[in-house]
Every structure is written in structure tokens, then in C-alpha cells.
C-alpha positions in Angstrom: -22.8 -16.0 12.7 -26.0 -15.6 14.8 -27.0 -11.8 16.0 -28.3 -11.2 19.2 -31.9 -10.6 17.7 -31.9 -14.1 15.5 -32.0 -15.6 19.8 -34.7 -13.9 21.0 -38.1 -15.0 21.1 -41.6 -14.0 21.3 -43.6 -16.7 23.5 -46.7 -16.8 25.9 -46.2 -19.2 28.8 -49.8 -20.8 29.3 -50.6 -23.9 31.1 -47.0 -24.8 32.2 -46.1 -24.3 28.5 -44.2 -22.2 26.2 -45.9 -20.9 22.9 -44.1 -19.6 20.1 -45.7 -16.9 18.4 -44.8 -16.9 15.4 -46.0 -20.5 15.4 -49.7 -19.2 15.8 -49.7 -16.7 12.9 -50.9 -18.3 9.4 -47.8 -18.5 7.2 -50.0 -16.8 4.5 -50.3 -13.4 6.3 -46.9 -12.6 5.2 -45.2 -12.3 8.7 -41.7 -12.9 8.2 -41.0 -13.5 12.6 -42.6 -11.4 15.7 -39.5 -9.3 17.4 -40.8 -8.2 20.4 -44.0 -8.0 22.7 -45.2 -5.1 24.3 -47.8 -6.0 25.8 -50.8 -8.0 26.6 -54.2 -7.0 27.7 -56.9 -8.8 30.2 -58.3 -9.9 26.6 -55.4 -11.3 25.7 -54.5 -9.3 22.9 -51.0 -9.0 22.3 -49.6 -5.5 20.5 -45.6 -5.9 19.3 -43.0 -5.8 16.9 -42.3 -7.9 13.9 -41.2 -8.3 10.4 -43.0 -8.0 7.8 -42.2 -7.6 3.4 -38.8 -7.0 5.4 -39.9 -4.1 7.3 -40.3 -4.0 11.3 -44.5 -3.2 11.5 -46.4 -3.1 14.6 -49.5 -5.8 15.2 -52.1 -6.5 17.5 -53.1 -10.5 17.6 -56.5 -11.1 18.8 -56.9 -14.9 20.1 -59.7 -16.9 19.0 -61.4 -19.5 20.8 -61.4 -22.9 19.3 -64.7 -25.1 19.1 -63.2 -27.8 21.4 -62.4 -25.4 24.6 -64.7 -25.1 27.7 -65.6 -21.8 27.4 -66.0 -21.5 23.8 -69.2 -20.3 21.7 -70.5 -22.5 19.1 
């Protein structure tokens, strides 16, 4: 039986695309699934919800630039 929460989704629409969040967190950080997002700042910072060692804990996910984009710093 699926619950209401096990259908949501936490997801930044970029470029005509959907991004998965919990897709961009390293599986060793011990993130068991993002819940909810509050928000997201002109940095692109994103504060939320998730699960983590099975409790709900709040985060903040900084994005990183990668080597290969435009405006990126060696």
C-alpha cells in the first residue's frame, strides 16, 4: 500500500528539466529521502525536510559549481 508521503517528491525544475533531489545528495551522507522543500534562495540554497537515521531533520543544500559549466571557477 503506498501513503500519500511515499508519492511526493522533492525536485528543482531547471533547464526544461526535472531534478530529483535526493538524486544529488551522496548516498554516504546518510539521507534516507528529502520530504519537503521550503524554500530556495537567490543562491540557490535550498532549506527543507528530510529523513535521516529515521528521523525527519531539517537541511540546507548548498549547490556547487562543476568544472565544466560557463560560469564556473577553476
Amino acid at each position: 500500500m503506498n501513503r500519500r508521503s511515499d508519492l511526493q517528491v522533492a525536485f528543482v525544475w531547471e533547464n526544461h528539466y526535472f531534478f530529483d533531489l535526493n538524486d544529488c545528495i551522496p548516498e554516504d551522507r546518510g539521507w534516507e529521502k528529502i520530504r519537503l522543500v521550503a524554500d530556495i534562495n537567490d543562491q540557490g540554497q535550498i532549506v527543507g525536510v528530510g529523513k535521516k537515521d529515521g528521523r525527519d531533520k531539517l537541511f540546507l543544500l548548498t549547490p556547487i559549481e562543476k568544472a565544466n559549466e560557463p560560469n564556473a571557477h577553476p
